[in-house]
C-alpha positions as CSV (number, residue, x, y, z in Angstrom):
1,X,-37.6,-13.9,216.9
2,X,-39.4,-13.6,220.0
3,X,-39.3,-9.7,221.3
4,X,-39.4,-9.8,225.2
5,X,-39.9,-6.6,227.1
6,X,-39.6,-7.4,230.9
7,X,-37.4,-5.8,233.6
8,X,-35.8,-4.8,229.5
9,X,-36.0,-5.6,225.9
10,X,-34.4,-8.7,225.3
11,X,-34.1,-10.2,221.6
12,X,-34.0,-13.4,221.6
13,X,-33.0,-16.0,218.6
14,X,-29.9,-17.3,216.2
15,X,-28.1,-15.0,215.0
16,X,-29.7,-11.8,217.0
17,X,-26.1,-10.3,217.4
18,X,-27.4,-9.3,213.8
19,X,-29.5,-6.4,215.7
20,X,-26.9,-4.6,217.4
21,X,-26.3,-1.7,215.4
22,X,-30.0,-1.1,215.6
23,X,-30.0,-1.7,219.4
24,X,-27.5,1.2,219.9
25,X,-29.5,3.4,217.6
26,X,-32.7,2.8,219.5
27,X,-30.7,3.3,223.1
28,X,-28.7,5.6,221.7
29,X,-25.2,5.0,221.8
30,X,-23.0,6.6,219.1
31,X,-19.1,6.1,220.3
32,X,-19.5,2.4,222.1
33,X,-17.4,0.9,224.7
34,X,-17.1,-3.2,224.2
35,X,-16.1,-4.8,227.2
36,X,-15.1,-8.4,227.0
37,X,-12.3,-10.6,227.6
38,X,-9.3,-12.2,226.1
39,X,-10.9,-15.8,225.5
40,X,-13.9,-14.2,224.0
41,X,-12.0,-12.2,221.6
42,X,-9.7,-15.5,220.5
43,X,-12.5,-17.4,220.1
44,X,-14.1,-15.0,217.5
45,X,-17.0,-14.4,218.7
46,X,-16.0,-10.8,219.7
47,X,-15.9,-10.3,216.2
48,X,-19.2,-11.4,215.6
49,X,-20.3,-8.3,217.2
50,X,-18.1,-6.0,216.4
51,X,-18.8,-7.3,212.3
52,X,-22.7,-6.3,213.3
53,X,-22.1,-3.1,214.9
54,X,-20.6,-1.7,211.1
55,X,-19.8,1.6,211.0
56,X,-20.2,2.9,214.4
57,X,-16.5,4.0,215.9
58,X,-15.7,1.2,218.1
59,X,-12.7,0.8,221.2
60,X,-12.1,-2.4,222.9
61,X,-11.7,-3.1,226.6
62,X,-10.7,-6.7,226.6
63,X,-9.2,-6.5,230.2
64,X,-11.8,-8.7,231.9
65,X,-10.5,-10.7,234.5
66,X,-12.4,-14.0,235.8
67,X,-13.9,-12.1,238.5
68,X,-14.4,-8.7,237.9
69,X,-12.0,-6.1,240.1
70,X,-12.3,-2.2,240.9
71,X,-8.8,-2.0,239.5
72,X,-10.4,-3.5,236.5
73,X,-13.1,-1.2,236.6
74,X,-10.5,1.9,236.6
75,X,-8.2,0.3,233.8
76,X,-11.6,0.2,231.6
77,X,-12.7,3.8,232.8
78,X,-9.3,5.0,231.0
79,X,-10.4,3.6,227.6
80,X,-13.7,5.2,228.1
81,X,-11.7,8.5,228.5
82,X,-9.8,8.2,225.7
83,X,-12.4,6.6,223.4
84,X,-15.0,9.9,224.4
85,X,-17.1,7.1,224.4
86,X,-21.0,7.7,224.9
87,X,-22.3,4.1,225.9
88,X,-20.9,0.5,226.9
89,X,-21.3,-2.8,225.4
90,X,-20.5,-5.7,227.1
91,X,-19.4,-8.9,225.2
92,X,-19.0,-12.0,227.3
93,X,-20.0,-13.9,230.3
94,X,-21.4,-12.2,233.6
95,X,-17.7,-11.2,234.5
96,X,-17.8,-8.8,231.5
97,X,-21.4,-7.4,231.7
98,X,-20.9,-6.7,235.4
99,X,-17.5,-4.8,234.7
100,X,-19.5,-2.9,232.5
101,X,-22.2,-2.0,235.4
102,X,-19.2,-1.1,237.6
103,X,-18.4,1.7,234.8
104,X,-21.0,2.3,234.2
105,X,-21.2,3.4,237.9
106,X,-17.9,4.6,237.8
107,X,-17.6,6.9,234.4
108,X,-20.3,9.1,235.5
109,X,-20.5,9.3,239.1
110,X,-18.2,10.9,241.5
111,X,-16.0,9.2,244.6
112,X,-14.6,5.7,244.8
113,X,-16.5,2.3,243.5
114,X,-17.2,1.0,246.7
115,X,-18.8,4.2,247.9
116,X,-22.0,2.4,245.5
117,X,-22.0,-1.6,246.8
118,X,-25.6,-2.1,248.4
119,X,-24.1,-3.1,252.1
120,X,-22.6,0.4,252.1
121,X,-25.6,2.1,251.7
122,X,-24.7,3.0,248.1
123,X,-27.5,1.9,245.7
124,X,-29.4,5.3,245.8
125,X,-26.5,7.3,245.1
126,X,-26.4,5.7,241.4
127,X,-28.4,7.4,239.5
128,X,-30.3,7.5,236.1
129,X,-26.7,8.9,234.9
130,X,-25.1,5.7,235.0
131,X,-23.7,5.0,231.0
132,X,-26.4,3.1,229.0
133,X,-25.3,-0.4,228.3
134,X,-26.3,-3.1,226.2
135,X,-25.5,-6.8,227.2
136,X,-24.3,-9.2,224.4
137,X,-23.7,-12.9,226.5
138,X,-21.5,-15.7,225.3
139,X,-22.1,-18.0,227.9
140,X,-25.5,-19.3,229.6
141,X,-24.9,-18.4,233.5
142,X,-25.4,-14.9,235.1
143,X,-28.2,-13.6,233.2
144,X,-26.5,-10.3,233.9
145,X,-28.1,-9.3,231.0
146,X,-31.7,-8.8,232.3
147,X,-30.4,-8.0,236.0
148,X,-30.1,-5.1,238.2
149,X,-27.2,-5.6,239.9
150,X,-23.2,-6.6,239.9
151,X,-20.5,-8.5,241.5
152,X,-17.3,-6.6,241.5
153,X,-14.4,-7.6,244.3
154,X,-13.2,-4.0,245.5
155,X,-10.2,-2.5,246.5
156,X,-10.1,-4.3,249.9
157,X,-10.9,-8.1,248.8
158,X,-14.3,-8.1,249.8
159,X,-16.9,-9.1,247.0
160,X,-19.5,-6.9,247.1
161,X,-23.1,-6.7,245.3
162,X,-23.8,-2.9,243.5
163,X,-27.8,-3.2,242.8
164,X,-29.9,-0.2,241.2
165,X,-32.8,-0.4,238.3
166,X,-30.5,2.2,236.4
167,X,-27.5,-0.3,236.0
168,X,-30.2,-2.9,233.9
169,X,-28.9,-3.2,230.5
170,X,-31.1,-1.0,228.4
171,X,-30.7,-4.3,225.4
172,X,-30.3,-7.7,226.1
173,X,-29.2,-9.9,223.3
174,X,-29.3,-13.1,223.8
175,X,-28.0,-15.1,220.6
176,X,-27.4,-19.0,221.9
177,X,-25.0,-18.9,218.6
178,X,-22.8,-17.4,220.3
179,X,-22.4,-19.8,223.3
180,X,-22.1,-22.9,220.3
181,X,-18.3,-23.1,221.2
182,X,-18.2,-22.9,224.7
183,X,-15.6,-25.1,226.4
184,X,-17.7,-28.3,228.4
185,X,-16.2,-27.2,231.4
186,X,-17.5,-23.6,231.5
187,X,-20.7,-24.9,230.0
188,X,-21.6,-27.3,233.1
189,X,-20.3,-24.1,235.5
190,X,-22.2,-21.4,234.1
191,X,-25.2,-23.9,233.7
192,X,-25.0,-25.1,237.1
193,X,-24.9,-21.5,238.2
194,X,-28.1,-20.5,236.0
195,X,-29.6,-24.0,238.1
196,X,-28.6,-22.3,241.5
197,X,-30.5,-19.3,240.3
198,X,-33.8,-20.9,239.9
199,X,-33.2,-22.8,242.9
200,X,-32.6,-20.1,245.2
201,X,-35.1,-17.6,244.1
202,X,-37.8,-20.1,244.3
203,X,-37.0,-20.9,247.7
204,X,-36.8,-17.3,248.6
205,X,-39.6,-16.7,251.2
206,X,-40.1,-13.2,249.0
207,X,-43.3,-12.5,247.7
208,X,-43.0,-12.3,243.9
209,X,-45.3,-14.9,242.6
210,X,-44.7,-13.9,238.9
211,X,-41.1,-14.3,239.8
212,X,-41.6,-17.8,241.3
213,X,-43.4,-19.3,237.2
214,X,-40.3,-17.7,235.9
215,X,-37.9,-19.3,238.1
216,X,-39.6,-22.8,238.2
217,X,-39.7,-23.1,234.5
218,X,-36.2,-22.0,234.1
219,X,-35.1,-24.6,236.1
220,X,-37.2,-27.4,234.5
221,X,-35.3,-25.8,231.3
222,X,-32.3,-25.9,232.8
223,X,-32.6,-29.3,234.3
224,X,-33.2,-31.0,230.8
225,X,-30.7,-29.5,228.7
226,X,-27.9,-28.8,230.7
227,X,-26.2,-32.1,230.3
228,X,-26.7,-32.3,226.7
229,X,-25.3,-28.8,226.4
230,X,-22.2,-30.0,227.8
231,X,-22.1,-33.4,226.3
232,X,-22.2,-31.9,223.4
233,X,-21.7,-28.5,222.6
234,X,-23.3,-28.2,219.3
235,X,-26.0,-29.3,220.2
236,X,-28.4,-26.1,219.0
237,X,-31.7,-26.8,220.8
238,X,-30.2,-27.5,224.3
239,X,-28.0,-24.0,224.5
240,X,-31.5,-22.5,223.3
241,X,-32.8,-23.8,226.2
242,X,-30.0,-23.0,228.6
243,X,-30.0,-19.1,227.4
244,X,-33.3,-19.0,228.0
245,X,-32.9,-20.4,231.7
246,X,-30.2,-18.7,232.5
247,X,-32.5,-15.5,231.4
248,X,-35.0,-16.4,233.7
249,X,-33.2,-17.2,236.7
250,X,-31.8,-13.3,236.2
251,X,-35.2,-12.2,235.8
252,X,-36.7,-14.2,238.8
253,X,-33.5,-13.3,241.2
254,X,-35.0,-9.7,241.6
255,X,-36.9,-11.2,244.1
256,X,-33.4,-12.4,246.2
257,X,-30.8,-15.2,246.9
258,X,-29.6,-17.0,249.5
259,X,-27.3,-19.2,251.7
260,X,-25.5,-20.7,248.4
261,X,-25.0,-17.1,246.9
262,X,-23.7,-15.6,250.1
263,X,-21.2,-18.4,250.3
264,X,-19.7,-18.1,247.2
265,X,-19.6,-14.3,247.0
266,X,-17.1,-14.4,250.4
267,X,-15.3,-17.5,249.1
268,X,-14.8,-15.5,245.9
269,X,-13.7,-12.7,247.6
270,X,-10.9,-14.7,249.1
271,X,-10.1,-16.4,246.3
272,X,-10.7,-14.8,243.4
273,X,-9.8,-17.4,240.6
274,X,-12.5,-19.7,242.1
275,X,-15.7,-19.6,239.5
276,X,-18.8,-18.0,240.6
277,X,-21.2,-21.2,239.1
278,X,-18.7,-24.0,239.9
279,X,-18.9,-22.5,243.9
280,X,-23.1,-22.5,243.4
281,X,-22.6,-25.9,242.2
282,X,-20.9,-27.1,245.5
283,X,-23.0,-25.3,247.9
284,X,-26.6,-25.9,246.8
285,X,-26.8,-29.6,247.6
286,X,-26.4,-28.6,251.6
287,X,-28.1,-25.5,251.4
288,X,-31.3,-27.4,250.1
289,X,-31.2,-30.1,253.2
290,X,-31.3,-26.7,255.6
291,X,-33.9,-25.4,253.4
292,X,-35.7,-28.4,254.4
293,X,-37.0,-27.4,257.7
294,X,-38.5,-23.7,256.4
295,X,-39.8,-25.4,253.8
296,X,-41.9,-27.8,256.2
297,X,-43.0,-24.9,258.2
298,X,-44.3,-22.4,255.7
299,X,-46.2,-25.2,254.5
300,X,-45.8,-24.1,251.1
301,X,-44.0,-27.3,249.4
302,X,-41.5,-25.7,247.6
303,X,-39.1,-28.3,247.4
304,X,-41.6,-30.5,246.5
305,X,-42.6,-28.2,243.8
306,X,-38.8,-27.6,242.2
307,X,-38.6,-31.6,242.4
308,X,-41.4,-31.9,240.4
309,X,-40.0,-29.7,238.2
310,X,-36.8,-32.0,237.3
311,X,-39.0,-34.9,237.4
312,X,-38.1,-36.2,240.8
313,X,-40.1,-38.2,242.9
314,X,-40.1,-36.0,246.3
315,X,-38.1,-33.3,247.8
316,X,-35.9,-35.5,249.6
317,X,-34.0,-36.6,246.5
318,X,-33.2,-33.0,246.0
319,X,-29.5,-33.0,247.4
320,X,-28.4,-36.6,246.1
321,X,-30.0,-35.4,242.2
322,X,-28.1,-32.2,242.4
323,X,-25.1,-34.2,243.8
324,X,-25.0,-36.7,241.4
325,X,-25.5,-34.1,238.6
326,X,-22.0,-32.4,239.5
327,X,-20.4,-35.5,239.3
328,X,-22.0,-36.2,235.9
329,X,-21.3,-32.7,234.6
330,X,-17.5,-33.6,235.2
331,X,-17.4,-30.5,238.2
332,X,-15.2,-30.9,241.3
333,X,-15.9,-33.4,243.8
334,X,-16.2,-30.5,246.5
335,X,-14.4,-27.7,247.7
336,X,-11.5,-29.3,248.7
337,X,-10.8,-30.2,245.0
338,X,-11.1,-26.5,244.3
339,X,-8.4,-26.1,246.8
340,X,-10.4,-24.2,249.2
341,X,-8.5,-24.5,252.9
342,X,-10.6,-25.3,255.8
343,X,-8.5,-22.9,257.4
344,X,-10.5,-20.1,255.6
345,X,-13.7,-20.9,257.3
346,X,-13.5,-18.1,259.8
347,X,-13.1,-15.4,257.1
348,X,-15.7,-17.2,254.9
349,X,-18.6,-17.3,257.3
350,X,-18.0,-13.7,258.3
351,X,-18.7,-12.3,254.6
352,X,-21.5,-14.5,254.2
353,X,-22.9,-12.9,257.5
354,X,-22.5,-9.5,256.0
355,X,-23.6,-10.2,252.2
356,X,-26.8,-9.2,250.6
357,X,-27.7,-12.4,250.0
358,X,-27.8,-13.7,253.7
359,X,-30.8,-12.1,255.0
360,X,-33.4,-13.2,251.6
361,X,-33.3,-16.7,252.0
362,X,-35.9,-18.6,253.4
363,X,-34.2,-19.6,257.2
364,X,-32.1,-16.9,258.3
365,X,-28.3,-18.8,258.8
366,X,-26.5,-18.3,262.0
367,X,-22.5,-18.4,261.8
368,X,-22.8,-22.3,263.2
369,X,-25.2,-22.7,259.6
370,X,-22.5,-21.9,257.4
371,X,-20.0,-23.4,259.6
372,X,-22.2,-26.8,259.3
373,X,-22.6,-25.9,255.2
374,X,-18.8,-25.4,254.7
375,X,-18.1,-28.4,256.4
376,X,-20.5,-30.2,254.1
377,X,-19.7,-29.1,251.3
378,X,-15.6,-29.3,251.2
């Protein structure tokens, strides 16, 4: 089993569920908090954890919707209450581990959720009281599990980012077992969106060089395996190899996002029952042509670089391989099929505007930008 401490301790192999009674003794975490979802507990891989965790006194918060919500956030802060519980973990895909950093926030800190979101001002008001929580992921996406921050849609639609070192996941366990059964689907999503990742941190004109190996190897990971992981789902070494990408795009994305992320977070916003990695999917081919030009100037060939990285012959097939990779993973044609309305644009370009996304990737993006990129990509 490889033992990883960076950003946190991650344990990493088949079957590490196995270590999560340990993990909460070594965090600290008597009365645990699972959060997860409906699917995740039908598919029985809920149980899997709970089977590890023996004889600590467990409640269940299976409330999780696809994107997680403040209201969510409250409804799960009641089961806290009347569980007296002492620590969280979170049992699912990045929509459960982020609902977890949202109560975390909101179980020991005073005032509304959104008084906390990053464009608010509200990252240093959370605080090393936040609830410890250890991160148990069923799908290879988010990497919430090694991250610092969470996507929760708040009270008034907008989907905002809540970003502190304290809301990290004290424990990462990251058991590819447990993603054996995923749907193809959610698979080519949630791989796609551990692809965006890599992607957009590397282009990031950030200055994080130990960030950049991470996120260039993740996506040569990710590039190789993702379409056997969704061809077929049993296929053991190739979710290995997607957990550990979608690890390391988490890991490297401390460094920022961009134009695809900020995007997606207002489009999700809108419409909440639009996926996260589906929405990456369909942005980053037109993203990457206006990436281009930033690129050329910096002189720093990083296109070049993440081509070579999927084995492609120059940056310029960029946008066709990632185009032509959608279409092979089975995922929507473009935003239109997701029936997004071009009537939404307005709305859309003025949350990317204002996400905390916008202003970390490599060519700042006027409203025209997204306008051109919406445009593109439906």
């Amino acid at each position: 089993m490889a033992s990883i401490f960076y950003i946190t301790q991650v344990q990493f192999d088949f079957g590490a569920v196995r270590e999560l009674a340990a993990e909460c003794a070594r965090v600290g975490i008597c009365r645990p908090l699972v959060i997860t979802d409906a699917g995740v507990r039908a598919a029985g891989v809920l149980q899997k954890a709970l089977d590890a965790m023996k004889d600590l006194p467990v409640a269940v918060f299976d409330g999780t919707p696809s994107n997680p919500t403040e209201a969510a956030v409250r409804a799960a802060r009641e089961a806290w209450d009347a569980h007296r519980a002492d620590g969280l973990v979170a049992v699912g895909g990045g929509s459960s581990i982020d609902l977890a950093k949202g109560l975390a926030i909101l179980a020991t800190h005073p005032g509304e959720l959104k008084t906390y979101a990053t464009i608010e001002g509200g990252s240093p008001k959370i605080t090393a009281a936040a609830a410890p929580l250890i991160a148990v992921p069923t799908t290879a996406g988010t990497g919430s599990e090694v991250a610092r921050g969470a996507i929760v849609i708040v009270d008034d639609h907008r989907k905002l980012g809540f970003h502190s070192w304290h809301l990290v996941p004290k424990a990462a366990i990251c058991d590819p077992e447990l993603t054996l059964g995923l749907p193809s689907g959610l698979t080519a999503a949630t791989g796609m969106d551990a692809v965006a990742h890599c992607m957009e941190t590397f282009m990031s004109a950030a200055f994080n060089p130990p960030a950049d190996g991470i996120a260039l190897d993740g996506l040569a990971r990710a590039w190789a395996h993702i379409e056997r992981a969704t061809r077929n789902g049993g296929d053991r070494e190739a979710r290995r190899q997607m957990m550990s990408a979608s690890m390391q795009g988490a890991m490297a994305f401390q460094k920022g996002l961009g134009c695809v992320h900020s995007l997606s977070h207002s489009l999700g916003g809108i419409d909440p029952r639009l996926h996260h990695g589906t929405l990456n999917a369909m942005f980053l081919p037109t993203v990457v042509r206006f990436n281009a030009d930033a690129d050329s100037v910096r002189g720093e060939r990083r296109l070049e670089r993440m081509a070579q990285a999927m084995g492609l012959a120059s940056a310029a097939d960029l946008p066709a391989a990632l185009v032509d990779m959608n279409a092979r993973l089975g995922l929507p044609g473009g935003l239109a099929a997701m029936g997004v309305d071009a009537a939404w644009q307005e709305r859309i370009v003025s949350g990317a505007l204002l996400d905390h996304c916008h202003k970390t990737n490599p060519r700042l993006a006027s409203a025209d930008d997204y306008r051109d990129m919406l445009a593109a990509s439906m």
